[in-house]
C-alpha positions as CSV (number, residue, x, y, z in Angstrom):
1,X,62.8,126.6,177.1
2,X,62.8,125.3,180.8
3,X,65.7,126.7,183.3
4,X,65.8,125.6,186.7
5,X,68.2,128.2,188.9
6,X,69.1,127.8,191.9
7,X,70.1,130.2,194.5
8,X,71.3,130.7,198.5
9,X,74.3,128.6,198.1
10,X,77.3,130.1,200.3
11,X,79.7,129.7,202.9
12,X,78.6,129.0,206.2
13,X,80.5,127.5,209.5
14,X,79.2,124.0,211.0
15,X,76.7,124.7,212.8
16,X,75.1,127.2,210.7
17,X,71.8,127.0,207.9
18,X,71.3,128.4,204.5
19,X,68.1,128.1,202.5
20,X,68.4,127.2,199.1
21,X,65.9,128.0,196.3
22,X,65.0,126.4,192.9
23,X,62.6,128.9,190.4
24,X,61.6,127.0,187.6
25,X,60.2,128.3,184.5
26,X,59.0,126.9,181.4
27,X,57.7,123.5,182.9
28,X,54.3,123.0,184.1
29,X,55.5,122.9,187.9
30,X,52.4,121.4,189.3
31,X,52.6,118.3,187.6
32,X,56.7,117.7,188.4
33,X,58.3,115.9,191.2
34,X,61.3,118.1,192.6
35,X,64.2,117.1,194.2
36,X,67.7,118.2,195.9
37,X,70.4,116.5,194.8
38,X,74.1,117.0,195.8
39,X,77.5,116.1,194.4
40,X,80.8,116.6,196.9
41,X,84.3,116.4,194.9
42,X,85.6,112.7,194.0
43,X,82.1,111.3,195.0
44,X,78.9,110.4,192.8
45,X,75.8,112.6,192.9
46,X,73.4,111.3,195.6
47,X,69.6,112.3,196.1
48,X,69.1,115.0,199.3
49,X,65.2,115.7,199.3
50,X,62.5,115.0,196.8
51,X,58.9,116.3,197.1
52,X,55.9,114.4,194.9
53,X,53.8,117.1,193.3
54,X,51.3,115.9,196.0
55,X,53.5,117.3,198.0
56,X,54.9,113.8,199.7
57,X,58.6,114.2,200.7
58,X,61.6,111.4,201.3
59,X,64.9,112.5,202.4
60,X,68.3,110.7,202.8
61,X,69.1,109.2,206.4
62,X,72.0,111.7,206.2
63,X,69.1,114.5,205.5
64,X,66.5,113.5,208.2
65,X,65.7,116.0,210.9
66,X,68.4,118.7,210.0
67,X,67.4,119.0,206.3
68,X,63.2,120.2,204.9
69,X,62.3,120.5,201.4
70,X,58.9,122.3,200.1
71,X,58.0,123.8,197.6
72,X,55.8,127.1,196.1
73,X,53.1,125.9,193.1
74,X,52.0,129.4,192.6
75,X,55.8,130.8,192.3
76,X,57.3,127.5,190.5
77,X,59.6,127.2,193.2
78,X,61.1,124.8,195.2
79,X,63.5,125.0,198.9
80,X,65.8,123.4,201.0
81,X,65.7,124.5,204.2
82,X,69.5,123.1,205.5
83,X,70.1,123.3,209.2
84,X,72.8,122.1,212.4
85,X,75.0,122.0,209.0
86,X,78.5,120.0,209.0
87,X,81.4,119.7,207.1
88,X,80.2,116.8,205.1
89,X,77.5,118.7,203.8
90,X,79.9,120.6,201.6
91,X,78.9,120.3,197.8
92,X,77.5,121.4,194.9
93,X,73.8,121.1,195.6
94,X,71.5,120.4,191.9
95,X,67.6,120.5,191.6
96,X,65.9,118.3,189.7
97,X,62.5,118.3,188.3
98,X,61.1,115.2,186.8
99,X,57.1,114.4,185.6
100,X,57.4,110.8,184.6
101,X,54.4,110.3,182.2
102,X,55.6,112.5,179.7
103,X,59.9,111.1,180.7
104,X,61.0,114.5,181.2
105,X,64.0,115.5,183.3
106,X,65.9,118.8,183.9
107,X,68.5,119.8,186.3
108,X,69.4,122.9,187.4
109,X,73.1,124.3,186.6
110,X,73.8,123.8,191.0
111,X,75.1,126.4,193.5
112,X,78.1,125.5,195.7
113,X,77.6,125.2,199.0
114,X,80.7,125.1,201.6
115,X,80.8,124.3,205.5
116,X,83.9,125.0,206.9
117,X,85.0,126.9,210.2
């Protein structure tokens, strides 16, 4: 059974960072491509960070240069380093694995995460 759980959501003021992590168990973690997406209230889910198994990453314009993701292949997990946070970061924050060959795709049950002073 693969679960994806993600941790290190919280409260934090504008300004502030949190580190968020993904352990994944029950996939073959090496082979997926990993991703951060978030979903604020009244607004579709968007893409945040995605990492290629190779390690490649891609972020969204609103993401670049305050936001990293990596990831661990020998502890199945991957972060998202979050940084000079604002209020319009505030959402529930999903990860998402995905290994195209064999059209598999999981998300994580998300952690909230809230930017307010």
């Amino acid at each position: 059974q693969v679960h994806l759980v993600e941790s290190g959501g919280g409260s934090v003021q504008p300004g502030g960072s949190l580190r968020l992590s993904c352990s994944a168990s029950g996939i073959i973690f090496n082979k997926y491509n990993m991703a951060w997406y978030r979903q604020a209230p009244g607004k579709q889910r968007e893409l945040v960070a995605g990492i290629t198994n190779g390690g490649t990453t891609n972020y969204a314009d609103s993401a670049k240069g305050r936001f990293f993701i990596s990831r661990d292949n020998v502890k199945n997990t991957v972060f998202l380093q979050m940084n000079s946070l604002k209020p319009e970061d505030t959402a529930v924050y999903y990860c998402n694995a995905v290994w195209e060959w064999i059209s598999a795709l999981y998300w994580g049950q998300g952690t909230q995460v809230t930017v307010s002073s």
